[in-house]
C-alpha positions as CSV (number, residue, x, y, z in Angstrom):
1,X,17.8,-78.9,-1.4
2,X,16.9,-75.6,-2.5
3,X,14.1,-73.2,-1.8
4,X,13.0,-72.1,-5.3
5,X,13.9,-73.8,-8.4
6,X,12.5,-71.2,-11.6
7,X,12.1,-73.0,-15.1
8,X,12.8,-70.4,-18.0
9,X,14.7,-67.4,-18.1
10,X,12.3,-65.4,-20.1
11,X,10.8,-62.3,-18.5
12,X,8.6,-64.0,-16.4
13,X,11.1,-66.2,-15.2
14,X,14.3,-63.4,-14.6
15,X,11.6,-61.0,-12.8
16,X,10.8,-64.3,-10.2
17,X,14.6,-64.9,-9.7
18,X,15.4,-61.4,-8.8
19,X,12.5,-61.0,-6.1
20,X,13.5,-64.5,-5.2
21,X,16.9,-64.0,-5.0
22,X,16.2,-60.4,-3.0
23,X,14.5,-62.3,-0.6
24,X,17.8,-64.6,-0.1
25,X,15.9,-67.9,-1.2
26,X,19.1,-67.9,-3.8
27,X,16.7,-69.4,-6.5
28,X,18.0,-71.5,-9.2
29,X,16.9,-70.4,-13.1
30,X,16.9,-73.1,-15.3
31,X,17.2,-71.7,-18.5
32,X,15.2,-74.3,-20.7
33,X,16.5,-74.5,-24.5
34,X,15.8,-70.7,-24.9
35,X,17.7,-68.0,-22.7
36,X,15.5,-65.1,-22.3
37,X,12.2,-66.7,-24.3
38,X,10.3,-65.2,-27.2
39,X,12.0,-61.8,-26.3
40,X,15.3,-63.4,-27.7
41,X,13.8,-63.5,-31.4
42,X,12.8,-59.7,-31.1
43,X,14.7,-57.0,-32.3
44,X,13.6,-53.8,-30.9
45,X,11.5,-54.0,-28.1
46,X,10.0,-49.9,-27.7
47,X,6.7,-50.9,-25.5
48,X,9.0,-51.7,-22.1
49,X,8.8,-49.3,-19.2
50,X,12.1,-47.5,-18.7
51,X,13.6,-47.3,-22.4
52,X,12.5,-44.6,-23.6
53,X,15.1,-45.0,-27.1
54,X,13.8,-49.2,-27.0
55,X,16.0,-51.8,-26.3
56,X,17.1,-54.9,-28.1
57,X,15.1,-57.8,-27.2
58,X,18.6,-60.3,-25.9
59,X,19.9,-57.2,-24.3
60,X,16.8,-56.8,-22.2
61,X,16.4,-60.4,-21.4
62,X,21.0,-60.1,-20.5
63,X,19.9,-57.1,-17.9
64,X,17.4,-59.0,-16.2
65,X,20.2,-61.8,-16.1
66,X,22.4,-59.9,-14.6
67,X,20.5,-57.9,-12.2
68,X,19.1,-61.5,-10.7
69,X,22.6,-63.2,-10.7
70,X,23.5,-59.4,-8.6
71,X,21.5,-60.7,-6.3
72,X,22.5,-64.3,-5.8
73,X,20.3,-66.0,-8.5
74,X,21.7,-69.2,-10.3
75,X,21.7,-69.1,-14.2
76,X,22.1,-73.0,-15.4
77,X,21.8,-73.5,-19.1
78,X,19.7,-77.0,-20.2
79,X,16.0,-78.5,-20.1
80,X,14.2,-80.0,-17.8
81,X,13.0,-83.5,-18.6
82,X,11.4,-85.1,-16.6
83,X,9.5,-83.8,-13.2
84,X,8.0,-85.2,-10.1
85,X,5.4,-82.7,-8.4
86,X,3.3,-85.7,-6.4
87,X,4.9,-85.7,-3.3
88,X,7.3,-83.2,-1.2
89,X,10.5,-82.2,-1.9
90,X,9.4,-81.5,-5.5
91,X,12.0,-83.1,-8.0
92,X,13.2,-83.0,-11.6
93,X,16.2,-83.9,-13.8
94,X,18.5,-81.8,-15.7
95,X,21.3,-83.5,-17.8
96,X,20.8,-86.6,-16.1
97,X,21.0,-84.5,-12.2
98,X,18.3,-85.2,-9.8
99,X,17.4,-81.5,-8.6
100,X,15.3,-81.2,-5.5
101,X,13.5,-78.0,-4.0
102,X,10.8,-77.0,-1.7
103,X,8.7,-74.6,-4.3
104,X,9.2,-74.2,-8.3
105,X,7.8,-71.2,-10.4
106,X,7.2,-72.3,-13.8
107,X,8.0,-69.5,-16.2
108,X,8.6,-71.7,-19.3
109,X,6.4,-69.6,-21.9
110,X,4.7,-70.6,-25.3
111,X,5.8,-70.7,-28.4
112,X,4.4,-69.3,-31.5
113,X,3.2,-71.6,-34.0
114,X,5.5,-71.6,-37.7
115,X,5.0,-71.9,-41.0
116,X,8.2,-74.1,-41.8
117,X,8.5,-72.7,-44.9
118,X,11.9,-71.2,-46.7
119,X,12.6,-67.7,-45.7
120,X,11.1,-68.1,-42.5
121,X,13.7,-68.3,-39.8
122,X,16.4,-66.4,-42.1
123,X,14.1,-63.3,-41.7
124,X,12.6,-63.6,-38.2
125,X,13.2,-60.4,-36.8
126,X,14.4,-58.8,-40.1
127,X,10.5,-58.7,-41.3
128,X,8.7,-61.8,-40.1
129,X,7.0,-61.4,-36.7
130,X,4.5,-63.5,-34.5
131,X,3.4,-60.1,-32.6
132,X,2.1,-57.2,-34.4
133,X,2.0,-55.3,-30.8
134,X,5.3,-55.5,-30.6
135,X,6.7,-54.9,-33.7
136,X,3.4,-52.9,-35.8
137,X,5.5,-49.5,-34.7
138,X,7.8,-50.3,-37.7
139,X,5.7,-50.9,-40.2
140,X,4.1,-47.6,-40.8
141,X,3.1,-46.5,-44.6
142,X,4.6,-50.5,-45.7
143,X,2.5,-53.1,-47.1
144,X,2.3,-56.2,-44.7
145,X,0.6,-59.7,-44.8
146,X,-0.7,-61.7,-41.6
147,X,-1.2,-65.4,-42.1
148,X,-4.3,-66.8,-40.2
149,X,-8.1,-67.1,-39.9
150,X,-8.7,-66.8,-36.1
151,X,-9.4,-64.4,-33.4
152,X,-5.5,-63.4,-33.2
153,X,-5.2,-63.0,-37.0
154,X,-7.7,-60.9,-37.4
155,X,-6.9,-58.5,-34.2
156,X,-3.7,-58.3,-35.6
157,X,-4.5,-57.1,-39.0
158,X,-7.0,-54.6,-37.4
159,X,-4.2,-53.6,-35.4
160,X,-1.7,-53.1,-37.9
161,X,-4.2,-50.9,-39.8
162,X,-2.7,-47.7,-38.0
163,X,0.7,-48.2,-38.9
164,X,1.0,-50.2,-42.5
165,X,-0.5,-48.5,-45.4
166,X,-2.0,-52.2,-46.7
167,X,-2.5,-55.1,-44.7
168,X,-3.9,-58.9,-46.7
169,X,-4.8,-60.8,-44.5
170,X,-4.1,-64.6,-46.2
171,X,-6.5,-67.8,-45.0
172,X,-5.8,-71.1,-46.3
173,X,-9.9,-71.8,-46.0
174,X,-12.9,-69.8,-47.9
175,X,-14.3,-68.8,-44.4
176,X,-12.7,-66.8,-41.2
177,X,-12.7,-68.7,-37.6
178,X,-12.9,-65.4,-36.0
179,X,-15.8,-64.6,-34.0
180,X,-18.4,-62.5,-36.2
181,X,-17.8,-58.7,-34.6
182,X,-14.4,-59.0,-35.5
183,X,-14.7,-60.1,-38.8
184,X,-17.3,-57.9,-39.5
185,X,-14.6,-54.8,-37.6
186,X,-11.8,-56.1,-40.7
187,X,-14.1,-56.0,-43.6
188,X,-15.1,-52.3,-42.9
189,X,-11.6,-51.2,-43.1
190,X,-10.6,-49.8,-46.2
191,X,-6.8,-51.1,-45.5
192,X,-7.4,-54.9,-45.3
193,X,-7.7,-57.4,-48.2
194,X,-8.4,-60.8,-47.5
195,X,-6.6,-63.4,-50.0
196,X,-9.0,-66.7,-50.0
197,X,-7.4,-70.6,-50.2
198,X,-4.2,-69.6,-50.1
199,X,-0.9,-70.2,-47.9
200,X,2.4,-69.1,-47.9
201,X,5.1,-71.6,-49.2
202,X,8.6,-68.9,-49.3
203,X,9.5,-65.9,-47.8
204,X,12.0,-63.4,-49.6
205,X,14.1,-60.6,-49.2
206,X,17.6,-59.8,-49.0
207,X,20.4,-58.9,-46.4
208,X,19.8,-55.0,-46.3
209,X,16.0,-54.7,-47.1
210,X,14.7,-57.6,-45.0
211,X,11.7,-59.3,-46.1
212,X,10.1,-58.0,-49.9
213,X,8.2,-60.7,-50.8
214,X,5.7,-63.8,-50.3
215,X,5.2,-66.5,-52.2
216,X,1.5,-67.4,-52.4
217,X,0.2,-70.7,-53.3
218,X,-3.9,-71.2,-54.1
219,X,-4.8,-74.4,-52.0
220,X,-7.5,-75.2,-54.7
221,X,-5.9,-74.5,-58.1
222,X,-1.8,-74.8,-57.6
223,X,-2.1,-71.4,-58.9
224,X,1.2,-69.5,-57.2
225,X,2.3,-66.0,-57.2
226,X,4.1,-63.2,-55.6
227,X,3.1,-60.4,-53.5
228,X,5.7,-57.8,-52.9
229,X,5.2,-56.7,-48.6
230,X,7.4,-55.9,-46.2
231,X,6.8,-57.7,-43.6
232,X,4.5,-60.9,-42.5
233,X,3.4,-61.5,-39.1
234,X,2.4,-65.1,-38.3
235,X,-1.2,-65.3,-36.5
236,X,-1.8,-68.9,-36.8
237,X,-1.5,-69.5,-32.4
238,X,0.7,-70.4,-29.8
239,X,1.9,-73.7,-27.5
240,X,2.2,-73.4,-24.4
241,X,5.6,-75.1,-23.5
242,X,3.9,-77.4,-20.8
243,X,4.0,-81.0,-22.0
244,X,6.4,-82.0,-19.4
245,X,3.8,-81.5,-16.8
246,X,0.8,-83.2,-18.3
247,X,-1.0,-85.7,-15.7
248,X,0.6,-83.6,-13.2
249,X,-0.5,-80.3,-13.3
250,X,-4.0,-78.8,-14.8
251,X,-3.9,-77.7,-17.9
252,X,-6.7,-76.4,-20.0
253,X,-7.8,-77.5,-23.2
254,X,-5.1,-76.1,-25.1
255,X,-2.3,-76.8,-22.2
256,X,-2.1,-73.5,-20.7
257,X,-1.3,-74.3,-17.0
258,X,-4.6,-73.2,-15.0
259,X,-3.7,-70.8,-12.2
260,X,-5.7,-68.3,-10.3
261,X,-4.9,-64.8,-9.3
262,X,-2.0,-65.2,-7.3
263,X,-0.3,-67.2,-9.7
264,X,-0.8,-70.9,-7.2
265,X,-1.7,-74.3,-9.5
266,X,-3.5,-77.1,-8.2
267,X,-0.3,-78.5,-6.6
268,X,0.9,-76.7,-3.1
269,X,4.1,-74.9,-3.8
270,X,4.1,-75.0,-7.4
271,X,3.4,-71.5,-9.2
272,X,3.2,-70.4,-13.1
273,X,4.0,-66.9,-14.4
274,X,4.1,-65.8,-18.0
275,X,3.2,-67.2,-21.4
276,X,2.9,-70.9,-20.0
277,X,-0.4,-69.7,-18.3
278,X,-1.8,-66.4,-19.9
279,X,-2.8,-67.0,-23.2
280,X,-4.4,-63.3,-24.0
281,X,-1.8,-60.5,-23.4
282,X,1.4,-62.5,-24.3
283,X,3.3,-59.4,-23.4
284,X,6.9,-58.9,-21.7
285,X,5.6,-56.4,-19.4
286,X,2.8,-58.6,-18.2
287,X,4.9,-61.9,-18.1
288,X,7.4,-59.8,-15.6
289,X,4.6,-58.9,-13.9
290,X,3.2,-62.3,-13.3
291,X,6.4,-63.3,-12.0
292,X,6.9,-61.1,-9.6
293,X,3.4,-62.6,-8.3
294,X,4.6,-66.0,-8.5
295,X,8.1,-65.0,-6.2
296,X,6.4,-63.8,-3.5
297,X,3.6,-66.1,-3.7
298,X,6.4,-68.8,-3.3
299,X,8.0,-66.4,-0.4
300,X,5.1,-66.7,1.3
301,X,4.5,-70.3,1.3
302,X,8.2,-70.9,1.9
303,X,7.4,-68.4,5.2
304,X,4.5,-71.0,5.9
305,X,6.2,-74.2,5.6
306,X,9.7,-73.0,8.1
307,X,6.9,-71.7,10.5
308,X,7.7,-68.0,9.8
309,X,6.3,-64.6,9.9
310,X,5.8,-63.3,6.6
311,X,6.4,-59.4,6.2
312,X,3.2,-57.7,5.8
């Protein structure tokens, strides 16, 4: 039986297991099929507190490791598959082990939406991106394309406006989702082109340069060509990894767990930190500090349940 069981090792998830772990509830972090999340796609992360040269993404995420494992946390590598959160002690399976605990903290992130086209994975990192917060820094005076239509395309293009000399913005449809202020914010600035009907179908570069080109396709006349950027950020949404808990757990209309501002979901001792349950900042910084919430939220219950004090 253990006291806190954490699923992902992301940064929402590492920052839970070392206040957990401080607290000596020696939590178990399951590391789901990811270690260390979105973060261990990224190359240089330069937005974290603390590094103030940047630091790789997977050597950020191996720190955090190492500093909960310092203090007793549990690193075990596999996927959860199956849960039980009806009744008390929570349960779940992990290569075929039934694993039992008084509280969980679900840290287990979202993933960003692909295009599943060649190119795409060779050059993630090396000139494709899904966060133009992250990564805009080192773009300045390139030309860039962000696939997408909606609310998170277009802020990203808008964003990327102070760093990239030329930013087209390509939409498979004749019409932008986005909501009308910030459509109308895009076509006022002199550095975004909007590309009509068209998808991507390859991404190209090479070992040393990265990313140098796109290959467009017109959804309405087959016409293809190609436009030579340097990078292209993918803007097309995220999914919240949260299917296992569905009937379980609340979940809003895109999945996102539903939590309020202490991190608590509808079922007593379960918490969610991180990308699984905030679907507007997506940032490290604010997944670590979500999971801090979500440890000593779960401290505090744990407190409840043994009939302790808990330290003011």
């Amino acid at each position: 039986m253990h006291d806190v069981v954490i699923l992902g090792a992301g940064p929402a998830g590492l920052t839970a297991a070392i206040y957990a772990a401080r607290a000596n509830h020696a939590p178990v972090v399951i590391t789901g099929p990811l270690f260390g999340g979105q973060l261990a796609l990224t190359t240089e992360v330069e937005n974290f507190p603390g590094f103030p040269d940047g630091v790789l993404g997977p050597e950020l995420m191996e720190l955090m490791k190492r500093q909960a494992e310092r203090f007793g946390a549990e690193i075990r590598i596999g996927d959860v598959t199956d849960v039980e959160l009806t009744h008390s002690p929570l349960q779940m399976t992990l290569n075929g082990e039934l694993i039992e605990t008084k509280s969980l903290i679900i840290a287990t992130g979202a993933s960003a939406r692909l295009l599943d086209v060649p190119g795409e994975s060779e050059f993630f990192g090396r000139g494709v991106s899904t966060c133009a917060t992250c990564d805009g820094f080192f773009y300045r005076d390139k030309t860039v394309a962000v696939v997408g239509g909606g609310d998170s395309a277009v802020e990203e293009g808008t964003f990327l406006t102070r760093y990239a000399s030329k930013v087209f913005l390509v939409h498979r449809r004749d019409r932008l989702r986005a909501s009308q202020i910030l459509q109308d914010r895009a076509r006022q600035n002199d550095k975004i082109d909007f590309i009509w009907d068209t998808v991507v179908e390859e991404i190209i570069g090479d070992a040393d340069k990265g990313v140098t080109t796109a290959r467009l396709r017109n959804v309405k006349t087959g016409a293809e060509e190609e436009m030579q950027v340097e990078g292209v950020f993918l803007a097309i949404g995220h999914v919240p990894n949260t299917k296992v808990f569905e009937g379980q757990l609340k979940l809003d209309e895109q999945g996102y767990i539903v939590t309020d501002s202490r991190m608590h979901t509808n079922i007593q001792g379960v918490f969610a930190c991180g990308d699984c349950q905030d679907h507007i900042y997506r940032q490290a910084i604010t997944a670590a500090g979500t999971g801090c919430v979500a440890a000593m939220e779960a401290e505090k219950f744990l407190a409840e349940v043994e009939g302790r004090a808990y330290p003011a």
